[in-house]
Residue, then its C-alpha position, 0 to 999 in steps of 0.5 A: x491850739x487848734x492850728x491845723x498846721x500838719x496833715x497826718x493828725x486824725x479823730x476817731x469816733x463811733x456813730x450809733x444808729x437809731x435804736x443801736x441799729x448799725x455802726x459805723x466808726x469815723x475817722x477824720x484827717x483834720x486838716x484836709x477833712x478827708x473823712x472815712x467810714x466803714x460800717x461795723x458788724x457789732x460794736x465789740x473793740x476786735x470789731x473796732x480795731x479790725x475796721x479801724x487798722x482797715x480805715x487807717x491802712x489806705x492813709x498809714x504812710x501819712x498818719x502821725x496822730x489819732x485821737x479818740x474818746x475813752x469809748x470801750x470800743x478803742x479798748x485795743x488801742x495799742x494794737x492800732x498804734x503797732x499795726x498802723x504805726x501811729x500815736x493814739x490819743x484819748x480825750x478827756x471826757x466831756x472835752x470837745 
């Protein structure tokens, strides 16, 4: 379920301005809700993952799980996990 119960398990997304102008990946740590940004030069997935190990750097000691969508951003998803040391996850389309 959604208990929350651990710090260390965190959500992944990317929010796209109007008119695809700006990118900006989120990520969130559940259960204390700390949430960080940092804007994206493109949306390529070496633009993700770059921004992404960044994100995850400040928290990694604490990182246990980050979960994403099937978005072809986070296509480098497994040099996120080496690097930052954690799991990564992906949602079943359509799953909130």
């Amino acid at each position: 379920g959604d208990q929350r119960s651990r710090y260390g398990d965190c959500e992944i997304d990317t929010i796209i301005g109007a008119y695809c102008h700006g990118v900006l990946p989120s990520l969130v740590e559940r259960k204390s809700q700390l949430c960080l940004i940092e804007r994206l030069a493109n949306k390529s997935a070496q633009e993700e993952e770059r921004t992404t190990i960044n994100l995850l750097d400040s928290i990694k000691a604490k990182v246990h799980i980050v979960t994403s969508d099937n978005g072809k951003e986070f296509a480098k998803h497994e040099f996120i996990a080496k690097k930052s040391g954690c799991i990564v996850f992906f949602l079943h389309s359509y799953a909130s």
